[in-house]
C-alpha positions as CSV (number, residue, x, y, z in Angstrom):
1,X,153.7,144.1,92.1
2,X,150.8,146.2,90.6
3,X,148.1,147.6,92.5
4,X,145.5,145.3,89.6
5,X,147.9,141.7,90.1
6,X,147.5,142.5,94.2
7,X,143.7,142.3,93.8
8,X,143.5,139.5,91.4
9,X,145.4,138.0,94.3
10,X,143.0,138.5,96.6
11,X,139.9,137.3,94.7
12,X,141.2,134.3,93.9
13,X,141.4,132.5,97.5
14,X,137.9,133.9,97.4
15,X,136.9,132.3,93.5
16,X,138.3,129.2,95.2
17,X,136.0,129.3,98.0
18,X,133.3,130.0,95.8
19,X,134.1,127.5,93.7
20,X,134.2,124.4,96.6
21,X,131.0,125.5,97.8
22,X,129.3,125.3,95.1
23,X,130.7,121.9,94.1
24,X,129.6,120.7,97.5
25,X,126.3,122.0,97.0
26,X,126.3,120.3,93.7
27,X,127.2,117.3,95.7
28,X,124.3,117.7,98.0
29,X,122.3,117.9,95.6
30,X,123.2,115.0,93.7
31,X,123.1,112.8,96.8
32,X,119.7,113.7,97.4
33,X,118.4,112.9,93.8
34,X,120.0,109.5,93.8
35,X,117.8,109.0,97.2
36,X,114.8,109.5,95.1
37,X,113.0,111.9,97.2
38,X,109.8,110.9,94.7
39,X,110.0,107.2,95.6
40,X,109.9,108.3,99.2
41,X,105.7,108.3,99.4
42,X,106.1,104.1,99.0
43,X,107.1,104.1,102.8
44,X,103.8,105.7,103.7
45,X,102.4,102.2,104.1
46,X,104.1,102.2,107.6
47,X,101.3,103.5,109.2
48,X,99.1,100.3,107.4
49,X,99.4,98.2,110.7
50,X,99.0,100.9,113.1
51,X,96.2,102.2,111.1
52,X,94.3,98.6,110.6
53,X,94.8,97.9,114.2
54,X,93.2,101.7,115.1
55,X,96.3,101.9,116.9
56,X,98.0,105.2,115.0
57,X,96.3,108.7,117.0
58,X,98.1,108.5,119.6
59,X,101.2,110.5,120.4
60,X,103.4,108.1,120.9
61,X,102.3,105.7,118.2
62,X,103.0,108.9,115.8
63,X,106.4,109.2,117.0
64,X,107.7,106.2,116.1
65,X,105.8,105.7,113.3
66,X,107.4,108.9,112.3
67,X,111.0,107.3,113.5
68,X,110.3,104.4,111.5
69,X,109.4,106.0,108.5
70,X,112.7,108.0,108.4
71,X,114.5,104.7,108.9
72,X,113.0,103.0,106.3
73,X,113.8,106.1,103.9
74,X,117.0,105.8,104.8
75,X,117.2,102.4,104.0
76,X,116.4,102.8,100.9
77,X,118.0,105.5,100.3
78,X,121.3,103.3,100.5
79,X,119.9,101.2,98.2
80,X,119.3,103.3,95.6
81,X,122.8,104.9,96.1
82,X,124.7,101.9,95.9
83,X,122.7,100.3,93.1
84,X,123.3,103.9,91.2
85,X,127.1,103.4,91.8
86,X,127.1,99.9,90.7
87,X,125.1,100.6,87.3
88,X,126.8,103.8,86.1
89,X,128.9,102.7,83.6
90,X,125.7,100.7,82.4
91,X,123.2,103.7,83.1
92,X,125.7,106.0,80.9
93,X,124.4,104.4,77.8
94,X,120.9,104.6,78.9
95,X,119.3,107.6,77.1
96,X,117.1,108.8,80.2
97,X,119.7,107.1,83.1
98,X,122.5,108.9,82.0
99,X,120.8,111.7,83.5
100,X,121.3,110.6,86.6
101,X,123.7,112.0,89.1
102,X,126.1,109.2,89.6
103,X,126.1,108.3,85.6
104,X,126.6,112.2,84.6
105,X,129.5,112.6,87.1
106,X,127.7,114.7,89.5
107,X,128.1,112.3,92.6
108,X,131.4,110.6,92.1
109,X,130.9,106.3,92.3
110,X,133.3,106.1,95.8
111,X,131.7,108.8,97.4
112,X,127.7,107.0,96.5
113,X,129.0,103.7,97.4
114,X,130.4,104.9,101.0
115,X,127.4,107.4,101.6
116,X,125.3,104.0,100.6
117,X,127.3,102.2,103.0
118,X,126.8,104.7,106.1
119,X,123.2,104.6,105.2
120,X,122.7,101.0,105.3
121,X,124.0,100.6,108.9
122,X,122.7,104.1,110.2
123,X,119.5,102.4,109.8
124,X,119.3,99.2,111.8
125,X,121.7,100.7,114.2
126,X,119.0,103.7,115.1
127,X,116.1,101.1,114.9
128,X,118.4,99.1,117.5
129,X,118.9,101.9,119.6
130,X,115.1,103.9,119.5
131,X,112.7,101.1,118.6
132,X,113.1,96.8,119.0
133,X,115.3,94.5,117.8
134,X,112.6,92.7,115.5
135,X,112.1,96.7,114.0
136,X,116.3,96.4,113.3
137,X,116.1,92.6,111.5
138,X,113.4,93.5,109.5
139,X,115.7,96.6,108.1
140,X,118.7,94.5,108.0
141,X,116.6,92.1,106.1
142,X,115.4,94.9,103.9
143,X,118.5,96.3,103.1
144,X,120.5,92.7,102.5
145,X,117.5,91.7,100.0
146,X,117.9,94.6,98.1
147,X,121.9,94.9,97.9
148,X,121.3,91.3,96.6
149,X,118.6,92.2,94.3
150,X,120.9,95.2,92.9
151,X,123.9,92.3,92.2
152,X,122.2,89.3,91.0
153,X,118.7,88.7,92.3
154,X,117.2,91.0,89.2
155,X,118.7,88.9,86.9
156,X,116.2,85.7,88.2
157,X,113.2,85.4,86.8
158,X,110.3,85.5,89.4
159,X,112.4,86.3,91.8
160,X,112.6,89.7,90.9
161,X,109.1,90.1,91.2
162,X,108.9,88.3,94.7
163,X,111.8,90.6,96.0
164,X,110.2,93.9,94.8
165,X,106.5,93.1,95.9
166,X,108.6,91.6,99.7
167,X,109.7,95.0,99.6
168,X,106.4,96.5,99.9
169,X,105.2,94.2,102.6
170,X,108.1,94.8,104.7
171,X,107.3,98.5,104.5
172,X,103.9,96.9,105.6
173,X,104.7,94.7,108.4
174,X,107.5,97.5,110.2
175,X,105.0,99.8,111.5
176,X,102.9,97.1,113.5
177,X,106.4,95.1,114.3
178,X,107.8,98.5,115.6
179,X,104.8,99.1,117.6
180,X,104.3,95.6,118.6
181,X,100.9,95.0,117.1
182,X,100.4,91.8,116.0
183,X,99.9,91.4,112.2
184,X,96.2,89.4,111.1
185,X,97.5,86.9,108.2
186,X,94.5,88.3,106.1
187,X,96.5,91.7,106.5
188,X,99.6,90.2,105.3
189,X,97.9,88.1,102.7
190,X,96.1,90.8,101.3
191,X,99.0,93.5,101.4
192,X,101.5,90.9,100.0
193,X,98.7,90.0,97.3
194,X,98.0,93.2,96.8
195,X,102.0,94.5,96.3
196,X,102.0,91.6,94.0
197,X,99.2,93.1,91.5
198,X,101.0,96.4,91.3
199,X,104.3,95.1,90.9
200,X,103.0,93.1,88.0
201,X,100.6,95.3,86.4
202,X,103.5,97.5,86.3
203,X,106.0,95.2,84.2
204,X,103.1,94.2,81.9
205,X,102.9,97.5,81.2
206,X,106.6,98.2,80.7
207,X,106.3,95.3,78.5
208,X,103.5,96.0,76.4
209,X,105.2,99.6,75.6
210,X,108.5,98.1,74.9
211,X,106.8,95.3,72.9
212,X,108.9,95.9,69.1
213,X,111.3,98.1,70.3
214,X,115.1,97.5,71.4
215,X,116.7,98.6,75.0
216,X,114.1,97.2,77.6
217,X,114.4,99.7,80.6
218,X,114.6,96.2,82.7
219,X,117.6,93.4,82.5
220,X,114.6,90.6,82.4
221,X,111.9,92.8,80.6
222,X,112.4,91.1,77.4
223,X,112.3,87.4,78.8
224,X,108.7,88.0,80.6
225,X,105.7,87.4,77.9
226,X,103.1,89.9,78.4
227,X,100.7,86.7,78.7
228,X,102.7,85.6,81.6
229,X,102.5,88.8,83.2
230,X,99.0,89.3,82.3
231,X,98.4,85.7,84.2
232,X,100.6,87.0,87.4
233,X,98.5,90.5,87.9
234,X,95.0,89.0,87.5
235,X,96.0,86.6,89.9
236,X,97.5,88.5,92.1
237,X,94.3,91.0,92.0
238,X,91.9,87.6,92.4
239,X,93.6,86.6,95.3
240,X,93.6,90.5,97.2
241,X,90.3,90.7,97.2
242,X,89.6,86.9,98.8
243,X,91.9,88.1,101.7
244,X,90.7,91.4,101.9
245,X,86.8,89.6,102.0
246,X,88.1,87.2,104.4
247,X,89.8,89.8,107.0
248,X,86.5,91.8,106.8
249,X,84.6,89.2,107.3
250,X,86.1,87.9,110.1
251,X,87.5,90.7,112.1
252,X,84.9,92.8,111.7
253,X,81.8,90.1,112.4
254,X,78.5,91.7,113.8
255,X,78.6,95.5,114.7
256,X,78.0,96.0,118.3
257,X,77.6,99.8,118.4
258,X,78.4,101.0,114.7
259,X,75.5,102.4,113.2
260,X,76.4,100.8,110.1
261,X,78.9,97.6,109.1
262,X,81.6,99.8,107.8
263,X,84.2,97.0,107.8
264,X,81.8,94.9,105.5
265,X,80.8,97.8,103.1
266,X,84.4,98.4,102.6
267,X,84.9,95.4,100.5
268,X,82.5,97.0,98.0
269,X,85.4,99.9,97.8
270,X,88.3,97.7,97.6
271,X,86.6,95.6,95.0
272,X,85.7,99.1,93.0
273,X,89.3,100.1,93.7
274,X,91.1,97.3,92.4
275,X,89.1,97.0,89.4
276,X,89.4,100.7,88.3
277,X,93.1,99.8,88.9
278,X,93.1,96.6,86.5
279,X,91.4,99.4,83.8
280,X,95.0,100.6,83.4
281,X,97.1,97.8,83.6
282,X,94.6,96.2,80.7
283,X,95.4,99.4,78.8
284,X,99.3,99.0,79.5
285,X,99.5,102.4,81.0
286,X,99.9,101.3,84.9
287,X,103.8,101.6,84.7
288,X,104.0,104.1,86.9
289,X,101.1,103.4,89.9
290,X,101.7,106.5,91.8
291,X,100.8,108.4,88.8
292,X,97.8,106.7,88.1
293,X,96.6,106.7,91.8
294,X,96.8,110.7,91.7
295,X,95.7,111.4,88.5
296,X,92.6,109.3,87.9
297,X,89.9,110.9,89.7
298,X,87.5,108.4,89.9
299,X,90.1,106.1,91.4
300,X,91.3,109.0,94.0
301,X,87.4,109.0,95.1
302,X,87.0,105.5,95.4
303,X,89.8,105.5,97.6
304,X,89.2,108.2,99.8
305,X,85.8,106.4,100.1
306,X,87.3,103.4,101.2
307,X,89.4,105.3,103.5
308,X,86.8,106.7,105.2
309,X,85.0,103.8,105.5
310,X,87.6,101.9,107.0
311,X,88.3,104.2,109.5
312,X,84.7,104.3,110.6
313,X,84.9,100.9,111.2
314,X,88.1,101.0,113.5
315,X,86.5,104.0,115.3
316,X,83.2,101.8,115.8
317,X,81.2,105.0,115.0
């Protein structure tokens, strides 16, 4: 054996090495785009109970807010995994889903469909272990709902919007259930309301930039009207801002030591908020609502307004 065939020996154990790593970083990766790491802020509304009780600032309250918000990523995380395996022979004639990891070979379908799996129990199992058993049904429910949204349940008309906007709420409700807060039914009226609108507004959106052209990004897209949907966000929007007038009215009554009746004045915000909102969704550009949260300026004010008016009024200043 030559002196050059002895090295090329020796490199390639090492070339194979090389190789395997960076096919399980490529793995990684891939795992961690079908988790949607962007989709991740949703779960932020966690801290809603906590933070409309005035229940949040202390240490312990942040610590399992912090568990529960991990949980709930997690949970979702299996969902999107499994969902990706079960729609990639779909997604690979989608001309922007093809891109995704699981569609473009990247993650392999049994390795996302048992990842998904050991996601969806780690979950509850954790939330069983560190938090309460209502904390471990609620993901259980969450994760059942949307495996059966994923098979069938987004092929129902409605009901696909009811599941997604239940979603939110649950994402709602965990945060006080973990912490056991009770939850004000002009809370859950107005977050579920609220969900609703967004939900909504975003398919008539979808809709009204689909409207004449073929391959609707959603299986029921093209069986919604834009005048139903239109119907379904104003609605939704009309009946927000009741609850959200009721719950201020009624939780925050007369102020006893505020200087000012920051609970009451809030409603002003909301109302401003939600009609800025309904701007976009007229226009058919609210299909993404993160992006119009962040990037509208005069909505990002209102809000911080109504932030900070809210949290005067649980601080009683």
């Amino acid at each position: 054996m030559t002196k050059t065939s002895g090295t090329a020996l020796l490199e390639r154990p090492a070339e194979a090495a090389a190789q395997r790593r960076l096919t399980a970083l490529g793995l990684c990766v891939g795992l961690l785009r079908t988790a949607r790491p962007r989709q991740w802020v949703k779960n932020v509304l966690v801290v809603a109970a906590p933070a409309a009780a005035g229940e949040l600032f202390s240490r312990q309250a942040l610590a399992q807010v912090a568990l529960v918000f991990c949980l709930f990523t997690t949970a979702a995380a299996a969902v999107y995994l499994i969902n990706d395996a079960r729609d990639a022979e779909a997604d690979r004639a989608h001309p922007v889903k093809r891109n995704r990891p699981v569609a473009a070979g990247q993650v392999p379908v049994p390795v996302a469909y048992g990842a998904g799996a050991v996601l969806a129990a780690l979950a509850p199992t954790v939330a069983a272990a560190l938090c309460n058993p209502m904390t471990a049904a609620l993901l259980t429910a969450y994760v059942v709902m949307q495996l059966a949204y994923c098979v069938s349940l987004k092929h129902v008309l409605v009901v696909d919007l009811t599941i997604v906007t239940t979603g939110f709420l649950m994402r709602a409700m965990i945060g006080g259930l973990a912490l056991g807060i009770p939850l004000s039914r002009w809370f859950l009226i107005t977050t579920g309301f609220g969900a609703l609108f967004m939900v909504s507004a975003k398919r008539y959106s979808e809709a009204v930039q689909m409207a004449g052209k073929d391959g609707a990004t959603r299986a029921l897209l093209n069986q919604y009207t834009t005048g139903y949907l239109r119907f379904v966000w104003q609605l939704a929007a009309g009946v927000a801002v009741l609850a959200y007038c009721l719950w201020a009215m009624e939780e925050g009554g007369v102020a006893r030591t505020s200087l000012l009746p920051w609970r009451q004045l809030s409603m002003v915000a909301f109302i401003l908020a939600v009609l800025r909102y309904a701007v976009f969704a007229d226009r058919g550009t609210a299909g993404e609502p993160e992006d119009v949260v962040l990037r509208d300026r005069a909505l990002a004010v209102i809000g911080l307004v109504w932030l900070a008016m809210y949290g005067l009024a649980v601080a009683d200043w």
